[in-house]
GUGU-840549 format. One line per field, with one value per residue: residue number from 1; y, z, x of N, C-alpha, C in turn. Coordinates in Angstrom, 3 decimals. Example, Ala and Ser with C-alpha at 12.3 -4.5 7.8 and 13.67 -1.06 7.14 Angstrom:
// residues 2
romar	(1 2)
n_v	(-5.690 -2.250)
n_w	(7.800 7.080)
n_u	(13.190 12.850)
ca_v	(-4.500 -1.060)
ca_w	(7.800 7.140)
ca_u	(12.300 13.670)
c_v	(-3.300 0.030)
c_w	(7.800 7.870)
c_u	(13.200 12.900)
END
This chain:
// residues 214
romar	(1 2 3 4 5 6 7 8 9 10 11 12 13 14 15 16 17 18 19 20 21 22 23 24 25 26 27 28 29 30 31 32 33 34 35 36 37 38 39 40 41 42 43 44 45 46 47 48 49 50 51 52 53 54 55 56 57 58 59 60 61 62 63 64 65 66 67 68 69 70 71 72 73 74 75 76 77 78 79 80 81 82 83 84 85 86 87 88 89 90 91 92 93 94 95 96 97 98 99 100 101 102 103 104 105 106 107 108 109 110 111 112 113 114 115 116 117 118 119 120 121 122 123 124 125 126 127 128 129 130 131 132 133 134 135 136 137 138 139 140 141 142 143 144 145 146 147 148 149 150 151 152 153 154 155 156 157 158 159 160 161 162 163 164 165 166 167 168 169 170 171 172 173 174 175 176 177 178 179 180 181 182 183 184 185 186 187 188 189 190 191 192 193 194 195 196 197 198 199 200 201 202 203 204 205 206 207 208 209 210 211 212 213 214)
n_v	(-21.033 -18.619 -19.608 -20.267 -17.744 -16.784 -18.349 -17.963 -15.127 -15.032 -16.581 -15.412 -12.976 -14.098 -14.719 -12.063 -11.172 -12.446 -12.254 -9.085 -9.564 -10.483 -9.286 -7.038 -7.338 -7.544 -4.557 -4.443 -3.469 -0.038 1.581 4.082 2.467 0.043 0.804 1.629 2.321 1.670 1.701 3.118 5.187 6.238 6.551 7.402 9.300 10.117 7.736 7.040 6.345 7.530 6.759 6.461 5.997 3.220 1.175 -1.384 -2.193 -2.802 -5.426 -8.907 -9.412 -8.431 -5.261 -3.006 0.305 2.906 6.325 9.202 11.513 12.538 13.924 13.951 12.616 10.513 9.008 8.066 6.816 4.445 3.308 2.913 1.032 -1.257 -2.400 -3.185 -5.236 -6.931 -7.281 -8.732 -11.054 -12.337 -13.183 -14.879 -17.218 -17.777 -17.473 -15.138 -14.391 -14.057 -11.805 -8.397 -6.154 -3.073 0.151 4.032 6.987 10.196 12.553 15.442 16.660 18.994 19.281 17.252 15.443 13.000 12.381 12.646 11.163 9.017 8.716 8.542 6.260 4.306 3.344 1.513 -1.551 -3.111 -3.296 -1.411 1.161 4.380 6.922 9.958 13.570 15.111 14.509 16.016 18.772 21.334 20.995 21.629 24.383 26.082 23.896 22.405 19.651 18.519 20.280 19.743 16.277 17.118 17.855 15.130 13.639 14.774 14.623 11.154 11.891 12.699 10.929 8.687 9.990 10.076 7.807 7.460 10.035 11.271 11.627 11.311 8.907 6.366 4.285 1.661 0.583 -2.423 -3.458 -5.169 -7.489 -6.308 -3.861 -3.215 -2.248 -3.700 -4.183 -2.088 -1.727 -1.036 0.395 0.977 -0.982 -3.977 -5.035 -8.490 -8.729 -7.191 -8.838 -11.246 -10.238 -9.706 -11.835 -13.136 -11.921 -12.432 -15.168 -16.629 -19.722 -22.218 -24.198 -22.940 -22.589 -21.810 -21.620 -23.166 -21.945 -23.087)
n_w	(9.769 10.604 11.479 8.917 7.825 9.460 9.149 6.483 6.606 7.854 6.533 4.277 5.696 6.630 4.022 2.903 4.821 4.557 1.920 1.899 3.504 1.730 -0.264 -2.223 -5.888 -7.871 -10.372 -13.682 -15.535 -16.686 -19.341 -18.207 -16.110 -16.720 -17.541 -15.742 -13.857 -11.422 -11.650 -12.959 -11.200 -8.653 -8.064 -6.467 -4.757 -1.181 1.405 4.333 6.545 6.117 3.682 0.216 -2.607 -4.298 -7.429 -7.479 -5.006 -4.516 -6.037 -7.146 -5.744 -5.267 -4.577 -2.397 -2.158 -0.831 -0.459 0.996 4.144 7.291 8.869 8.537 9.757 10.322 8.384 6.850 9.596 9.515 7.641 7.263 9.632 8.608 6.813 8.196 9.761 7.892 6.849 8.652 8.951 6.141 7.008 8.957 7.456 4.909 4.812 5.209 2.621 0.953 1.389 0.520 -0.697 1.397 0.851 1.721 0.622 1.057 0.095 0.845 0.299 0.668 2.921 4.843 5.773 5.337 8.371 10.191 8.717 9.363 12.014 12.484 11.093 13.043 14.382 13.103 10.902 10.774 7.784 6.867 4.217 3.927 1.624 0.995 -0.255 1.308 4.105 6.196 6.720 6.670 4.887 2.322 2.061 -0.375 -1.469 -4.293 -5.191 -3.556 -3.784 -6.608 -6.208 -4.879 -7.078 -8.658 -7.147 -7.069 -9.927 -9.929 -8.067 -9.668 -12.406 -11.187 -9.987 -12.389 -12.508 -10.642 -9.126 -7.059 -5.495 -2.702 -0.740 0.742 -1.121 -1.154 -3.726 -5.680 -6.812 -9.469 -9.441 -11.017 -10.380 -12.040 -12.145 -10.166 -8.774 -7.321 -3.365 -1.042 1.636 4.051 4.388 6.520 8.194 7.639 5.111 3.427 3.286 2.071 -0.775 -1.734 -1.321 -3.472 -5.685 -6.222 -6.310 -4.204 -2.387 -0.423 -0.923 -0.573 1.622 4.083 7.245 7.256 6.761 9.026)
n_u	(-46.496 -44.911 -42.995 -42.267 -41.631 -40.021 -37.747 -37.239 -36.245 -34.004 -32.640 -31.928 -30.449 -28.691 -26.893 -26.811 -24.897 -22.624 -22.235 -21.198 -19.023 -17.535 -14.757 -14.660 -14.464 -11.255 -11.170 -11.873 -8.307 -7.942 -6.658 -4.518 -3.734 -2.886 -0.515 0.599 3.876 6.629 9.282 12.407 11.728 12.019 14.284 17.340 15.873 15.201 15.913 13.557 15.815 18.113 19.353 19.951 17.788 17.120 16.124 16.541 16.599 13.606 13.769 12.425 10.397 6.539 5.329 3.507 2.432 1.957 0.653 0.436 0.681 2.301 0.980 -1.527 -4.229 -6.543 -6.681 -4.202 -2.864 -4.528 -4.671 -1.622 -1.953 -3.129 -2.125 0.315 -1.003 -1.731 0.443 1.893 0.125 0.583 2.868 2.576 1.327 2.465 5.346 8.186 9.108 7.094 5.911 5.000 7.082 7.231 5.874 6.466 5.618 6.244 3.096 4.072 6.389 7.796 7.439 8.195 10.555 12.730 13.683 11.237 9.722 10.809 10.039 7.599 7.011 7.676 5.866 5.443 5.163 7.893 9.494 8.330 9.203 10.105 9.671 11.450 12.297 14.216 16.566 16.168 13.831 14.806 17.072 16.271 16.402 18.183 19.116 19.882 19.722 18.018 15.606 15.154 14.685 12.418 10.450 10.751 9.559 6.961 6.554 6.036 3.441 2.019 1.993 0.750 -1.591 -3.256 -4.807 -6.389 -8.209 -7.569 -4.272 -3.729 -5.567 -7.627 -6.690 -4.175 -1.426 -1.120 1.782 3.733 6.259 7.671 7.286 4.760 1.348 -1.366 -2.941 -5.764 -6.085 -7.919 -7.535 -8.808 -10.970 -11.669 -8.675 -8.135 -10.043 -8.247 -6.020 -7.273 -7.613 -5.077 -3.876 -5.638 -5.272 -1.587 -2.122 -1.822 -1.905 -3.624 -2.323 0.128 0.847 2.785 1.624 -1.462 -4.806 -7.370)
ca_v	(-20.042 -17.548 -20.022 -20.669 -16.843 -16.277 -19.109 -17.408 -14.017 -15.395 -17.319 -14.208 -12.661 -14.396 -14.772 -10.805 -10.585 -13.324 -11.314 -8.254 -10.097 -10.780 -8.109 -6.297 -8.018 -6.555 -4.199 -4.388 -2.074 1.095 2.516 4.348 1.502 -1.284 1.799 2.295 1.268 2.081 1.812 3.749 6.442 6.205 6.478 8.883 9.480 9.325 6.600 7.371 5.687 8.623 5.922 6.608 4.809 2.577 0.456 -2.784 -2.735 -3.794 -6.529 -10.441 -8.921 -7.427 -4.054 -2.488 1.420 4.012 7.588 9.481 12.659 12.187 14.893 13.771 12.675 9.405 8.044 7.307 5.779 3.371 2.852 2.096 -0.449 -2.445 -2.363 -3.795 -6.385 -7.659 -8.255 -9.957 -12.545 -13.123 -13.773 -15.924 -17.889 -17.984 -16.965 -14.102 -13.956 -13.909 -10.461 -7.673 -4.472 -1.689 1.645 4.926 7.973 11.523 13.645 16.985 16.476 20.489 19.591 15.926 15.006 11.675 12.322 12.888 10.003 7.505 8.899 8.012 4.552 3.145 2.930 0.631 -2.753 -2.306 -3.340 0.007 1.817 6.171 8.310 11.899 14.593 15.304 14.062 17.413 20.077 22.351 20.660 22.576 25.660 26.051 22.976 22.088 18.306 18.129 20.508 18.035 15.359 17.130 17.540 14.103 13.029 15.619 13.619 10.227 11.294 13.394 10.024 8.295 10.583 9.899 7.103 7.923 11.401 12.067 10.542 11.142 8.220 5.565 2.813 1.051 0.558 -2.968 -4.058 -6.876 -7.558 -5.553 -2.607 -2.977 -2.372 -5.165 -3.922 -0.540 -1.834 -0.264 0.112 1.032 -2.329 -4.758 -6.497 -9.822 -8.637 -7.189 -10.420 -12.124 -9.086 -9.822 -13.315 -13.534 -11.125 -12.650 -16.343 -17.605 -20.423 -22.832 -25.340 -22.604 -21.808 -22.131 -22.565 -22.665 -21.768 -24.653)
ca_w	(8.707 11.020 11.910 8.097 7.374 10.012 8.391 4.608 6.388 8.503 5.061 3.518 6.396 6.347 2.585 2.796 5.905 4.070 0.570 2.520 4.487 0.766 -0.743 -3.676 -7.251 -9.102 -11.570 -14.984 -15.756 -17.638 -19.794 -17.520 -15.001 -18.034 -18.297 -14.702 -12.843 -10.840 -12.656 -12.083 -10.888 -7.555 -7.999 -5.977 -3.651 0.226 2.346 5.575 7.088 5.353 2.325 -1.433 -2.519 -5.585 -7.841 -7.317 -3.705 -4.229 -6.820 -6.394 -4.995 -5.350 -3.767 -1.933 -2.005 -0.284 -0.668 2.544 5.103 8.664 9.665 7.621 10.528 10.806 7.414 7.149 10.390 9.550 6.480 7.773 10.359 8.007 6.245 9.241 10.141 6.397 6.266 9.349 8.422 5.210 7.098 9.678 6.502 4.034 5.690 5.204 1.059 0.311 1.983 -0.658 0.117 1.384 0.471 1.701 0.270 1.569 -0.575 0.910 0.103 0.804 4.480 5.652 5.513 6.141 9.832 10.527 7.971 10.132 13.384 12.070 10.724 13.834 14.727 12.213 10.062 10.799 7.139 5.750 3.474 3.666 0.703 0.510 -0.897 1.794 5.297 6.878 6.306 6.305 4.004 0.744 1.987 -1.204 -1.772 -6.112 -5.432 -2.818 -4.414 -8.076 -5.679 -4.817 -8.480 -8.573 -5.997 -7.718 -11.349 -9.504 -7.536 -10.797 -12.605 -9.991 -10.281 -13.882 -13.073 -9.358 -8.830 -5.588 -5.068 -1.393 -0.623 1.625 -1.760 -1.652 -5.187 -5.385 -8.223 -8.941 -9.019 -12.048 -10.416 -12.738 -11.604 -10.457 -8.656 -6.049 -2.171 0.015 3.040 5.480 4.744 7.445 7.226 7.009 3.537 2.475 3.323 1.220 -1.749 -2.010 -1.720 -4.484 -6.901 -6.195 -6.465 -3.163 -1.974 0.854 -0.507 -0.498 3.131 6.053 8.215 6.365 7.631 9.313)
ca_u	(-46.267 -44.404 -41.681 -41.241 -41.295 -38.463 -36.644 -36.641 -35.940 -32.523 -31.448 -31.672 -30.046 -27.079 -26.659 -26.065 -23.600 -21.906 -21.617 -21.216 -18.058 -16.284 -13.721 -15.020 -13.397 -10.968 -12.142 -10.400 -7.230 -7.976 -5.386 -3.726 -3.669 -1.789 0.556 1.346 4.683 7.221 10.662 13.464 11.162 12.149 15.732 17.637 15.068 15.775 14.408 13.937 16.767 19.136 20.435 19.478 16.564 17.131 14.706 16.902 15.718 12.588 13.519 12.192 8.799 5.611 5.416 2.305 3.058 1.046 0.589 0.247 1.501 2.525 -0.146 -2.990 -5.273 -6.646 -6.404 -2.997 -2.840 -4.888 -3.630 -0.342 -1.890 -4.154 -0.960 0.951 -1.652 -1.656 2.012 2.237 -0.806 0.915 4.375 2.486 1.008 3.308 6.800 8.270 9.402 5.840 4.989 5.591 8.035 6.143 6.248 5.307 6.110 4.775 2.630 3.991 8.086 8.747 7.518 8.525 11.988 13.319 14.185 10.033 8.960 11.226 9.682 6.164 7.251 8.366 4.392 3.973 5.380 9.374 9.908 7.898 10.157 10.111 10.480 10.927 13.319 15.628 17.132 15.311 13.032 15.491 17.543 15.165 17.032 19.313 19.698 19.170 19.448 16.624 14.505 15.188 13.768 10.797 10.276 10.431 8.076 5.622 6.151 5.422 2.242 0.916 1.623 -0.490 -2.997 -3.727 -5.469 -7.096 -8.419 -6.860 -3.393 -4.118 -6.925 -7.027 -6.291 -2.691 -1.210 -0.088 2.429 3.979 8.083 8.505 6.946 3.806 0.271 -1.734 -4.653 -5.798 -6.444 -9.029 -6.858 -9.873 -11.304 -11.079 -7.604 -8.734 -10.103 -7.252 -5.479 -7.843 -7.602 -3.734 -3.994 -5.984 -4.217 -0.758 -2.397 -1.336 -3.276 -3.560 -0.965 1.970 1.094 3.501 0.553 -2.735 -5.796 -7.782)
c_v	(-18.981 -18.293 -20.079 -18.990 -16.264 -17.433 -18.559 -16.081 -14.131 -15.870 -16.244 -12.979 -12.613 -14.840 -13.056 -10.328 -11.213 -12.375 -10.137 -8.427 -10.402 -9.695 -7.986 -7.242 -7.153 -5.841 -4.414 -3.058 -1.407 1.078 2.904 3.122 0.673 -0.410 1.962 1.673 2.256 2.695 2.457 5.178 7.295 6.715 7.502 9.314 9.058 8.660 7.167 7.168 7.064 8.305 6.330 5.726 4.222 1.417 -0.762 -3.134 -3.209 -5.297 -7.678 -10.503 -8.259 -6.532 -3.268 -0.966 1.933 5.365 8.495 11.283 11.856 12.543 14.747 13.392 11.206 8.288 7.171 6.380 4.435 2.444 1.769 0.610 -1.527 -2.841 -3.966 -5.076 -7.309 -8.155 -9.498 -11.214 -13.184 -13.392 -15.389 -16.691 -18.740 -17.740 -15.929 -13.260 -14.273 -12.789 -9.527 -6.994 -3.905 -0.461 2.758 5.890 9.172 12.268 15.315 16.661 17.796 20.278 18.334 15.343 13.450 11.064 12.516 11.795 9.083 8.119 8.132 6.375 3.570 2.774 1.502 -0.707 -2.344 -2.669 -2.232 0.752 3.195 6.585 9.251 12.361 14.479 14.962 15.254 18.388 21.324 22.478 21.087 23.531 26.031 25.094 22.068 20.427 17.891 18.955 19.878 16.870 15.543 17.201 16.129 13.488 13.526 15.062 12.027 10.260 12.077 11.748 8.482 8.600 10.478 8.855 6.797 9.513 11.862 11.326 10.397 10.326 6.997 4.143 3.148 0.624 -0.945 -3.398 -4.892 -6.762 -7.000 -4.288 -2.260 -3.011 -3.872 -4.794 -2.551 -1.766 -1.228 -0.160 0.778 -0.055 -3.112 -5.137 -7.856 -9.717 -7.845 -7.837 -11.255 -11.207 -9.507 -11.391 -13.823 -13.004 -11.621 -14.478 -17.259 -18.245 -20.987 -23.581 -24.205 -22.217 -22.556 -23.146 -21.966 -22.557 -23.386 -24.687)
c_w	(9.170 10.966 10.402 7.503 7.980 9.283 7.041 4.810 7.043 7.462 4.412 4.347 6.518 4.669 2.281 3.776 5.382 2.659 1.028 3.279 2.856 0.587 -2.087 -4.672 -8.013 -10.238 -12.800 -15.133 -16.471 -18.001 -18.932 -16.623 -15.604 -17.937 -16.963 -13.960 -12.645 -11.504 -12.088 -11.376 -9.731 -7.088 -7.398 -4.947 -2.411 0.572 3.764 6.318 6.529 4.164 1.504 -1.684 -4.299 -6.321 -7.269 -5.524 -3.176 -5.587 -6.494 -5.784 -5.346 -4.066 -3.170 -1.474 -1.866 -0.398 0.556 3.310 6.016 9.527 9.542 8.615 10.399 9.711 6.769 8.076 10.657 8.764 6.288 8.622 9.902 6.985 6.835 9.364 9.103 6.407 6.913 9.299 7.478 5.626 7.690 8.688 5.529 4.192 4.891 3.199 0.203 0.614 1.109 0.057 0.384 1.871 1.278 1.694 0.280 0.448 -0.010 1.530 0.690 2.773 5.056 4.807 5.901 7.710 10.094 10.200 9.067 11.701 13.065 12.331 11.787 14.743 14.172 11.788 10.294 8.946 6.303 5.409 2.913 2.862 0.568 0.008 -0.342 3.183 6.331 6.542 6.073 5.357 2.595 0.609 0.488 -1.474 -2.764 -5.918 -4.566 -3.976 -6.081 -7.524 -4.952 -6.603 -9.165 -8.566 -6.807 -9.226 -10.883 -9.242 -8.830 -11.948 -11.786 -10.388 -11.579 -13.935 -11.394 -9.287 -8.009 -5.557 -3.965 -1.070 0.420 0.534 -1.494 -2.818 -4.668 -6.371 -8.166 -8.999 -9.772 -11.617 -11.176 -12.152 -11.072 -10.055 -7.436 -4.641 -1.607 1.186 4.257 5.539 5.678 6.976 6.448 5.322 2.865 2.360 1.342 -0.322 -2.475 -2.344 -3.078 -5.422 -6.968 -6.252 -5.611 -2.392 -0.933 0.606 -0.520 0.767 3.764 7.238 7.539 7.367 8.236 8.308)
c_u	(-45.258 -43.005 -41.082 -40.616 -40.009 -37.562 -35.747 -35.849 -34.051 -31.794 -31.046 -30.429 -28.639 -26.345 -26.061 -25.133 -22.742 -21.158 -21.339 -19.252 -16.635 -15.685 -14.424 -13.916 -12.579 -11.634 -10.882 -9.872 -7.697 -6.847 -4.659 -3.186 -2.268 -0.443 1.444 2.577 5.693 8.623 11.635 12.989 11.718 13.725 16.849 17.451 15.537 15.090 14.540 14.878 18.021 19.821 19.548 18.291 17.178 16.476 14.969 16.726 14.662 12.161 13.291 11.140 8.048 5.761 3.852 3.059 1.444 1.819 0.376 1.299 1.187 0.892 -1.409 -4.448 -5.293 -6.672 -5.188 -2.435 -2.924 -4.821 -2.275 -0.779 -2.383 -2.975 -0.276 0.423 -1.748 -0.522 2.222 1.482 0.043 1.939 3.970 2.023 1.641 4.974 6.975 8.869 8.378 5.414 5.894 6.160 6.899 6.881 5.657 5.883 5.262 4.947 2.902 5.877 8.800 8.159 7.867 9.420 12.073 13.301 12.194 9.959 9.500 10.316 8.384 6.248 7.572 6.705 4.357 5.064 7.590 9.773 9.299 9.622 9.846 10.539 9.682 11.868 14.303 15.435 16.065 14.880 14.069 16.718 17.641 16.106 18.192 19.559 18.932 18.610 18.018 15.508 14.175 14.119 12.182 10.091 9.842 9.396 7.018 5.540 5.182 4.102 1.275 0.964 0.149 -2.069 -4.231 -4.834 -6.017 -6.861 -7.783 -5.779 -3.223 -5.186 -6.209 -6.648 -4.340 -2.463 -0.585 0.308 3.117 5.342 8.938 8.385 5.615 2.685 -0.564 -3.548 -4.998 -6.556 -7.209 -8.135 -7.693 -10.682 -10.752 -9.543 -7.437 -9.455 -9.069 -6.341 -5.569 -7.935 -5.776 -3.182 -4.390 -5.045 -2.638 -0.591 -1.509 -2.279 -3.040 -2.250 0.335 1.814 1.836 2.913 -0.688 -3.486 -6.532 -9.276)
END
């Protein structure tokens, strides 16, 4: 009787590390969500690198864009690396024009310039892509066109916001090649489930892999 009661309690056991081990399901789009995308929003904007940012740079791909400061502490960090570790699965998987652009554009434009954002970025995925206002913090000084592009930035993450409370969180937005919503990321979830989170939503399976799983 004991051996069969440890039997029912281990089935049970692993039946919840198992469901426990999947990725949450998409939830369905709200309004705001159907509504949300990128577009020429972006347009203008510096990338870290010191060049213009323009929409047609991330055409032919879905995009995974994050929200984020340099300074923020440990959520961005990790952000960025579950980031990192995601792309490179899906390169080693699927080669490399299956892994979306990625974005990351700081929530505090009047203090992190370009020249900071790229310092950050070289932690992480070399294909992340920095936007902020201007080349350097001190750049703001008088200068209409930067402070326009913080203006900007501050339309984008109040769009954002419309449809997540905080546009600071640890979700990644990911949209698809038009720029249109598709679904929010957890990016403190393991990687391996946000693998399997992107995978699904972008309906890449075993037969388009590179090297599939075994």
């Amino acid at each position: 009787m004991t051996n069969k009661i440890s039997n029912i309690t281990a089935a049970i056991m692993a039946a919840f590390v198992t469901a426990t081990a999947l990725p949450a399901p998409a939830l369905p789009q709200t309004t705001a969500q159907q509504t949300l995308s990128l577009g020429s929003k972006l347009d203008g904007l510096m990338r870290h690198d010191g060049t213009v940012f323009n929409q047609n740079q991330l055409v032919g791909k879905p995009t995974l864009v994050f929200f984020g400061f340099i300074s923020c502490g440990s959520i961005c960090p990790t952000a960025l690396n579950t980031i990192t570790l995601a792309a490179e699965e899906l390169e080693r998987r699927y080669g490399k024009d299956k892994v979306p652009h990625l974005l990351f554009m700081t929530t505090q434009p009047t203090h992190e310039g370009a020249d900071q954002i790229a310092s950050f970025l070289q932690h992480f995925h070399p294909d992340f892509i920095g936007i902020s206002a201007q080349k350097g913090i001190e750049a703001l000084l008088g200068d209409r066109t930067a402070l326009a592009r913080v203006q900007q930035i501050d339309g984008v993450l109040s769009q954002f916001r419309a449809m997540n409370a905080d546009h600071h969180s640890p979700f990644a937005y990911l949209m698809d090649s038009q720029g249109r919503f598709i679904r929010l990321l957890n990016t403190q979830d393991d990687y391996s489930i946000f693998v399997r989170q992107i995978t699904d939503a972008l309906k890449l399976d075993q037969t388009m892999a590179v090297h599939p799983l075994p």
